[in-house]
C-alpha positions as CSV (number, residue, x, y, z in Angstrom):
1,X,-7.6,26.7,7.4
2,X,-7.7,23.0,6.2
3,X,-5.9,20.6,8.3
4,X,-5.9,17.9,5.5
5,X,-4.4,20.4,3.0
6,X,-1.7,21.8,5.8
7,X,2.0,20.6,5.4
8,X,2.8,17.4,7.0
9,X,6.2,16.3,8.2
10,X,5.9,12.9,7.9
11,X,9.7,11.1,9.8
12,X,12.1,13.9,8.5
13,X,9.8,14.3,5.0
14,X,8.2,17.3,4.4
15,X,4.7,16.8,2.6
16,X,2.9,19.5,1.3
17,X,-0.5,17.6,2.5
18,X,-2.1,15.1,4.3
19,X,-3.7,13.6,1.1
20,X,-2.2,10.4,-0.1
21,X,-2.9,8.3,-3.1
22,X,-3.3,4.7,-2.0
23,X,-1.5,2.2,-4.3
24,X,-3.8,0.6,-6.7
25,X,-3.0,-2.6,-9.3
26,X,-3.2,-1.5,-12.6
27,X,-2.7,-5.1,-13.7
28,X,-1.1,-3.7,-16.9
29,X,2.7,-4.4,-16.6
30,X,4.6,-6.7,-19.4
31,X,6.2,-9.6,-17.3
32,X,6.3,-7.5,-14.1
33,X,7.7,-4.3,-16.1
34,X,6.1,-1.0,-15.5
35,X,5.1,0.6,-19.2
36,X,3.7,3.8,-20.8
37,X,0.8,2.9,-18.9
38,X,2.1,3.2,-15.4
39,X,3.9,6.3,-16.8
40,X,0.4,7.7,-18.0
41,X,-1.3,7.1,-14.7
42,X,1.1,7.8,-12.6
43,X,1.9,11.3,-14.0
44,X,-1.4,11.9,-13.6
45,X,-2.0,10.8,-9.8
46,X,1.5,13.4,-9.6
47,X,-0.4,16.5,-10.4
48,X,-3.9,15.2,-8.4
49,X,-3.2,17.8,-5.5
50,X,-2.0,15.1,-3.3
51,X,0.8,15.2,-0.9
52,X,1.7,11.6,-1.6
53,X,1.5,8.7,-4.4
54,X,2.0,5.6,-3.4
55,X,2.5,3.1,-6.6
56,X,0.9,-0.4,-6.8
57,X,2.1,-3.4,-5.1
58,X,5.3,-4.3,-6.7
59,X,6.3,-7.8,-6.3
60,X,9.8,-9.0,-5.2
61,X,10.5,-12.3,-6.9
62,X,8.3,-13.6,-10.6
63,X,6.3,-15.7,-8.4
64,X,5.1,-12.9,-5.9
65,X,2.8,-11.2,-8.3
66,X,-1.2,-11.0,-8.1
67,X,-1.6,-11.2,-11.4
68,X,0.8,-11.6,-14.5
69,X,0.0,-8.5,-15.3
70,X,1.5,-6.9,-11.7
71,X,4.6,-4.6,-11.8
72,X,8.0,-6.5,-9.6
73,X,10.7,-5.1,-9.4
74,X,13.2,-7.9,-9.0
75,X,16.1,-7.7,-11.6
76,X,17.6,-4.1,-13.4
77,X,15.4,-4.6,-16.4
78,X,12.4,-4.0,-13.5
79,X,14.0,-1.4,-12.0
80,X,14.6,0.8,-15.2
81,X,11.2,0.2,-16.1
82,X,10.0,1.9,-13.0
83,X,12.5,4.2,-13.1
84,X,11.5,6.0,-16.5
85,X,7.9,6.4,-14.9
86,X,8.8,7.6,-11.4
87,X,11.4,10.3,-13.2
88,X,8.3,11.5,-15.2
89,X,6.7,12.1,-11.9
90,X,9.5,13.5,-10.3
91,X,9.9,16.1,-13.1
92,X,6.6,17.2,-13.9
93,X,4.8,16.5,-11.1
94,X,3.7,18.2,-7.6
95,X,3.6,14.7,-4.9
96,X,6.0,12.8,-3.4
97,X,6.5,9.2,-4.8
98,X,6.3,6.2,-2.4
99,X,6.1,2.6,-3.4
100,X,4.5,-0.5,-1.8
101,X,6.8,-3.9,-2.1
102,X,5.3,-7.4,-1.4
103,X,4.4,-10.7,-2.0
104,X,1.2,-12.2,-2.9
105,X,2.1,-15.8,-1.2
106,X,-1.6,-18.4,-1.9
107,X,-3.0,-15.9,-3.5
108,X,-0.6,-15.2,-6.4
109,X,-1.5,-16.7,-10.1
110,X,-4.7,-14.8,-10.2
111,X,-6.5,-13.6,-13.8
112,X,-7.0,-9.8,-13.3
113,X,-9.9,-8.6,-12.4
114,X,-11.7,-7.7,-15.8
115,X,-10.6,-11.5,-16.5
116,X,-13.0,-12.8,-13.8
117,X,-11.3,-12.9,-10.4
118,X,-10.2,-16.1,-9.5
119,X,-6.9,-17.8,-10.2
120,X,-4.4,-19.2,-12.9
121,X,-4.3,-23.1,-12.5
122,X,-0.6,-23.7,-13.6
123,X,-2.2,-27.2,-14.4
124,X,-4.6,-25.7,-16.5
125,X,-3.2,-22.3,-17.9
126,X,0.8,-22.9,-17.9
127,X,1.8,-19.9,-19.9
128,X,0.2,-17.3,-17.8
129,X,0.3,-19.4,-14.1
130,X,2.5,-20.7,-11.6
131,X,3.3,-22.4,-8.4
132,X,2.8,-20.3,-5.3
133,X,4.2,-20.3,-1.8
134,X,2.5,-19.6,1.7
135,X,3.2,-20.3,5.6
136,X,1.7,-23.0,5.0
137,X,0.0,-25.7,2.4
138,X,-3.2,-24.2,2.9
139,X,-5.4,-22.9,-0.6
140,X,-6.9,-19.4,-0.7
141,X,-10.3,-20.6,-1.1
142,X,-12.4,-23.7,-2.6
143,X,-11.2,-24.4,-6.0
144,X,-7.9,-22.2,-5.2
145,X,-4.6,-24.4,-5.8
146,X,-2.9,-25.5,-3.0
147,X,0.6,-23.4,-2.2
148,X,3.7,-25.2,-1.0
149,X,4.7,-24.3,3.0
150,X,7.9,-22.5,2.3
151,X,11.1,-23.4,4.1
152,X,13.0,-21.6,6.7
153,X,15.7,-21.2,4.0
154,X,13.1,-19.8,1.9
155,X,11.7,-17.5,4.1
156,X,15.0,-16.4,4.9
157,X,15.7,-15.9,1.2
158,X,12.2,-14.0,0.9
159,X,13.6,-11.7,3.2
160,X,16.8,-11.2,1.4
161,X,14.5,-10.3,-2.0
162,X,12.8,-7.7,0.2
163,X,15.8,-6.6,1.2
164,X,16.9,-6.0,-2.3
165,X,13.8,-4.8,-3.7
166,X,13.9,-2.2,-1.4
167,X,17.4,-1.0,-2.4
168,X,16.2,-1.4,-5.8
169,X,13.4,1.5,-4.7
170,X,15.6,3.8,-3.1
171,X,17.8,4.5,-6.1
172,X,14.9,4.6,-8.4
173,X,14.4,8.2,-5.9
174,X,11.4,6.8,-4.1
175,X,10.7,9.4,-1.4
176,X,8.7,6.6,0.8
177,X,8.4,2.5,1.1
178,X,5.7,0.3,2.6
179,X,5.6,-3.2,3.2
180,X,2.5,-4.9,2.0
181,X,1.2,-6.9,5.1
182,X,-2.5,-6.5,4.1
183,X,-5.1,-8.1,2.1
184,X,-4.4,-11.6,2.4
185,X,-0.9,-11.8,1.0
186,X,2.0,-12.8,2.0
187,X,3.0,-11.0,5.1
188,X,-0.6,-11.6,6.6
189,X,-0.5,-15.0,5.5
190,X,2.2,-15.3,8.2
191,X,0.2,-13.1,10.6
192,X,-3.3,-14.4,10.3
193,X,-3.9,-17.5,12.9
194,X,-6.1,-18.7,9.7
195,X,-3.4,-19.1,7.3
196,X,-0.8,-19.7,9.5
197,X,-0.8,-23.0,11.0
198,X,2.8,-23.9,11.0
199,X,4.5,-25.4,14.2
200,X,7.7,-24.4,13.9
201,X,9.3,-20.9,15.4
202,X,7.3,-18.8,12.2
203,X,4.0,-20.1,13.4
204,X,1.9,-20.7,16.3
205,X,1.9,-18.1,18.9
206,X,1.2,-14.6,18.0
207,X,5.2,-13.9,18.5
208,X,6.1,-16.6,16.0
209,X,3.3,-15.4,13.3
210,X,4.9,-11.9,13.5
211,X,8.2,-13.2,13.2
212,X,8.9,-13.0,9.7
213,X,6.9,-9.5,9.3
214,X,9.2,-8.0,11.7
215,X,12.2,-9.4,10.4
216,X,11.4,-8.7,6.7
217,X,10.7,-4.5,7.8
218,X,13.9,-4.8,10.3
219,X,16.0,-5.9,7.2
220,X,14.2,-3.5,5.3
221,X,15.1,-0.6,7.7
222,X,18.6,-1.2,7.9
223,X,18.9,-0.5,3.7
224,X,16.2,2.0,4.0
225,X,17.7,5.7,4.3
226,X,16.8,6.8,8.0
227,X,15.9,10.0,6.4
228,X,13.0,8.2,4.2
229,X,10.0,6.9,6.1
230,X,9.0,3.4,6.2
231,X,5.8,1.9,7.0
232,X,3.2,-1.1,7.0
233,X,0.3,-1.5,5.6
234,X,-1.9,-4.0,7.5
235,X,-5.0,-5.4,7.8
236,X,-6.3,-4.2,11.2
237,X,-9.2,-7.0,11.3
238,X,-9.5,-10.4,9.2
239,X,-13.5,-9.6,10.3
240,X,-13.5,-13.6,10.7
241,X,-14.3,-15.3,14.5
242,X,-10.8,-16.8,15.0
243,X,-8.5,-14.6,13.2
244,X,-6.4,-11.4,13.5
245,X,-7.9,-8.3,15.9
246,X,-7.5,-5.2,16.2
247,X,-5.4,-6.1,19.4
248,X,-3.1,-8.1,17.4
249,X,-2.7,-4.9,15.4
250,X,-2.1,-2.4,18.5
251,X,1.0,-5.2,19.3
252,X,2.2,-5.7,15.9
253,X,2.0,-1.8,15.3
254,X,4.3,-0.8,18.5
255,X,7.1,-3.8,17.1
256,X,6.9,-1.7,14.6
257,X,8.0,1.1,15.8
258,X,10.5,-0.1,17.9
259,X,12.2,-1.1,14.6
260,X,12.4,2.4,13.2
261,X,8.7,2.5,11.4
262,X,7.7,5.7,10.3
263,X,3.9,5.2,10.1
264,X,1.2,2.3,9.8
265,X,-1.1,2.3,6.9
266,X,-4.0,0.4,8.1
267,X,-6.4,-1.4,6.2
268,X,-8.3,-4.9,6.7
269,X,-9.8,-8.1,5.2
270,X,-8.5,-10.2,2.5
271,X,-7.4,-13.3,4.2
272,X,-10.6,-15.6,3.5
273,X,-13.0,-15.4,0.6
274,X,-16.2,-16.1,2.7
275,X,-15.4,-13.0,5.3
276,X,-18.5,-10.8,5.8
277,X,-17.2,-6.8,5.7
278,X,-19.3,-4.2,7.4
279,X,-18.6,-2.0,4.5
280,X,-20.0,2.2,5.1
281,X,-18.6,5.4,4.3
282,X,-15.0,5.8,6.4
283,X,-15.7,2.2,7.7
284,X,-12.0,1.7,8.2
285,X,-11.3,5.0,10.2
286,X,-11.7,3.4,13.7
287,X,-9.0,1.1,13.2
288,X,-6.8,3.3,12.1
289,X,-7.7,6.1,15.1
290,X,-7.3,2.9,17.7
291,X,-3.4,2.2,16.6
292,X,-2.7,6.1,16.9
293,X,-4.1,6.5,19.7
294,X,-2.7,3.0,21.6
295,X,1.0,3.2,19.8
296,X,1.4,6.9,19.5
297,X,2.8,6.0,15.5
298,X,1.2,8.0,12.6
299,X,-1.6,6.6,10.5
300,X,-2.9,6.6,7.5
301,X,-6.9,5.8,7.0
302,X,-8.2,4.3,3.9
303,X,-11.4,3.0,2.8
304,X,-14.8,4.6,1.7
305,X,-13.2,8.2,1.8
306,X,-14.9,10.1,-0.9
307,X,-15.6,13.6,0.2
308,X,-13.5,16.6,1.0
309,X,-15.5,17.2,4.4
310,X,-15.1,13.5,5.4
311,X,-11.5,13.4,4.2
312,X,-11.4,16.7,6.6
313,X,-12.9,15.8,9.5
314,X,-11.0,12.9,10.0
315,X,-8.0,14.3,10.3
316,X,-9.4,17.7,12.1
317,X,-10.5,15.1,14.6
318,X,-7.2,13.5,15.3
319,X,-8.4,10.4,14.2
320,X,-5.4,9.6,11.8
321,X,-2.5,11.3,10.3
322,X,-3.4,10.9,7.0
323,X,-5.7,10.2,4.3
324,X,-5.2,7.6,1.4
325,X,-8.1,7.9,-1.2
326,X,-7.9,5.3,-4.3
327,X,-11.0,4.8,-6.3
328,X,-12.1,8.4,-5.9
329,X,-8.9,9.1,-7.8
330,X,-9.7,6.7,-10.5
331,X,-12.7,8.5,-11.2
332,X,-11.9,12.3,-10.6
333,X,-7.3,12.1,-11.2
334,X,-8.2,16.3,-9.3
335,X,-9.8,15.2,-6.6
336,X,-6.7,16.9,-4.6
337,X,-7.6,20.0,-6.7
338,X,-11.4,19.8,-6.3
339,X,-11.1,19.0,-2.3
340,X,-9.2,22.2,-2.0
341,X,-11.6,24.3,-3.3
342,X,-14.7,22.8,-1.7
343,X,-12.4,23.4,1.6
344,X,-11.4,26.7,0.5
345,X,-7.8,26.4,0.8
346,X,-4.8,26.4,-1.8
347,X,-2.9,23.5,-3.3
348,X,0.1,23.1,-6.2
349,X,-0.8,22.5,-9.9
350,X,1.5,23.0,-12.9
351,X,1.2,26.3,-14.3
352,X,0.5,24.4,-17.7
353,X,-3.3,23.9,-16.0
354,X,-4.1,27.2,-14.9
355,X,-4.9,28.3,-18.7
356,X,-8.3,25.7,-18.2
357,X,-9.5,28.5,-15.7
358,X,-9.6,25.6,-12.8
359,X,-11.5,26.5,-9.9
360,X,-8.9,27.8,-6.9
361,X,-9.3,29.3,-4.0
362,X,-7.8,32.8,-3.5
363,X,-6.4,33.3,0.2
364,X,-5.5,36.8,-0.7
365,X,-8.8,37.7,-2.3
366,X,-10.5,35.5,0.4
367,X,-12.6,34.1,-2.6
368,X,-12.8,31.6,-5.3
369,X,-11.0,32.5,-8.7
C-alpha cells in the first residue's frame, strides 16, 4: 500500500494523505483581495487528490505584500474576499485548506514576476510601490531600495497584525496556518546573521535573531485553536558562507515546538540575490529528514518533487512526514489523481469526474479501471 496516499493525522487533524499543495503567489489579487481567480485555482488544487492546500502567502499589513498584486488579509473587506474562495473549496472540494501568513519585510514592492523581477521604486513608480521595513536598513540587493530598521514598537505591532491575521484565518474555516519564515522575508530577515545586523535584544546573537520569530508563532499559538496545527516554514540553509545553517534550523525547529508547533515546513534560500543553489531533483529532502530526525517534529519536504515514486520513497523512507509539490501542480492540477494510479492505490475525486473515465486504481478488482 502507498504510504504517501495513507491517512495522516497531522496534531489532532485527520488528512486523507500525505500530499500537500505548497502555497504558491498567484500575484493576481486587486489591492491584496483574493478574486475569481484565487477561487478558480484554488477549487482546482481542492479536487487535485491532495490531502492538503496550502494558499499563497498572505500578507498582514498593505506594506507586507511581494507584489501589489499579493493577496493580505488585513481588514474584513480581505477577509470576505478569501472567505468566498476557501467556502468554494470547502464545499466542492476533497483537501483540507491551510493558509501561509507573512510579511515580505526589504523585499516587498516587487513587480510580479511576468513584469521582470525586481522591485517597485516608490521614487520612481508611486502608484504601484512603497516604503518597506526590515531588521535593519539594509537593501535586498544592488539597485534594491533601502528599507527603514523597524522599531521595537513596530515590531511589537507586527506581531499584534500577525496575531490578528491569524484570527482573521481561523474564522474564514482554515483547517491549518503557517508562518512564512522562509525565502528572504520578513521572519528570516530577523533570523539570517546577513540581514540582521541590529544590536539591540532582536539582533545579534542567534537568541536575539529568533526572538521575534518565536514571539510572533507564540502569539500566534495562543489565538490559534489547539485543535488546528501550526507550523513554520523556513529556510533550512541561506547556502551563503556566513549565514543561517542547518544547525540554526535543528535550534530554531525544537523552540518551536516547545511553543506548541505542529510541524516545520522546511525550505531554503532567498535571503541574498548572489546565493549559488545546488539545485537537483529532491534537493531539499535532506534538510527536511535532518530536523525530523534531530527535533522529533513532523516535516514537510519541498522542492524538485515531481514524481509519484520520488514523492513515495521519501516518505516510505522516513525521511519527512510530508510532501508539498507546487509547480508540478501548476502544470498537471491531478497530479494527486495521476500519482495514485502510478502507485496503484485509491484517492477522493468528485463523482462529477468519474463520467471522464479517469484512470483509478481498483483495490477490489486489484487492477486499474
Amino acid at each position: 500500500m502507498s504510504q504517501l496516499f495513507a491517512p495522516y493525522r497531522l496534531g489532532q487533524l485527520e488528512l486523507a494523505n500525505r500530499l500537500v499543495v505548497a502555497p504558491m503567489c498567484q500575484y493576481s489579487a486587486d489591492d491584496g483581495l483574493a478574486n475569481d481567480w484565487h477561487v478558480m485555482h484554488l477549487g482546482g488544487l481542492a479536487n487535485s487528490g491532495a490531502g492538503l492546500v496550502i494558499v499563497e502567502a498572505t500578507a498582514i499589513e498593505a506594506r507586507g505584500r511581494i507584489t501589489h498584486g499579493c493577496v493580505g488579509l488585513w481588514s474584513d473587506a480581505h477577509e470576505q474576499a478569501l472567505k468566498r474562495a476557501v467556502d468554494a473549496c470547502r464545499r466542492f472540494g476533497t483537501a483540507k485548506m491551510g493558509i501561509q501568513i507573512g510579511h515580505a519585510g526589504r523585499k516587498a514592492s516587487s513587480k510580479r514576476p511576468w513584469e521582470g523581477k525586481t522591485l517597485h521604486d516608490p521614487e520612481l513608480d508611486p502608484t504601484l510601490a512603497w516604503p518597506t521595513v526590515a531588521p535593519s536598513a539594509e537593501p535586498f540587493g544592488e539597485g534594491w531600495h533601502r528599507p527603514a530598521a523597524l522599531s521595537e514598537a513596530d515590531i511589537y505591532d507586527l506581531i499584534e497584525k500577525f496575531v490578528a491575521a491569524a484570527k482573521r484565518a481561523d474564522r474564514i474555516g482554515f483547517d491549518v496556518a503557517e508562518l512564512h519564515g522562509a525565502h528572504g522575508y520578513l521572519l528570516h530577515q530577523f533570523l539570517s546573521p546577513m540581514s540582521n545586523k541590529r544590536n539591540d535584544q532582536w539582533g545579534g546573537s542567534l537568541e536575539n535573531r529568533m526572538r521575534f520569530p518565536l514571539a510572533a508563532f507564540e502569539a500566534v499559538r495562543r489565538v490559534w485553536p489547539a485543535n488546528k496545527p501550526l507550523g513554520m516554514r523556513i529556510s533550512a540553509i541561506d547556502w551563503i558562507d556566513g549565514g543561517w545553517s542547518i544547525e540554526d534550523s535543528i535550534t530554531l525547529s525544537r523552540r518551536l515546538k516547545d511553543l506548541g508547533g505542529d510541524f516545520i515546513d522546511v525550505s531554503s534560500g532567498g535571503i541574498d540575490p548572489r546565493i549559488k543553489v545546488v539545485v537537483g531533483p529532491g534537493y531539499q529532502v535532506p534538510f527536511a529528514s535532518a530536523i525530523k530526525k534531530a527535533v522529533g517534529i513532523p516535516v514537510m519536504a519541498v522542492g524538485m518533487i515531481t514524481e509519484a515514486r520520488q514523492a513515495e520513497s521519501i516518505i516510505a523512507e522516513g525521511q519527512s512526514d510530508m510532501v508539498a509539490i507546487a509547480r508540478a501542480f501548476l502544470d498537471d492540477p491531478h497530479w494527486g489523481w495521476h500519482a495514485a494510479y502510478a502507485l496503484e492505490t485509491e484517492v477522493a475525486l468528485p463523482p462529477q469526474y468519474r463520467r471522464a473515465g479517469i484512470k483509478l486504481w481498483d483495490p477490489a478488482k486489484k487492477r486499474r479501471g
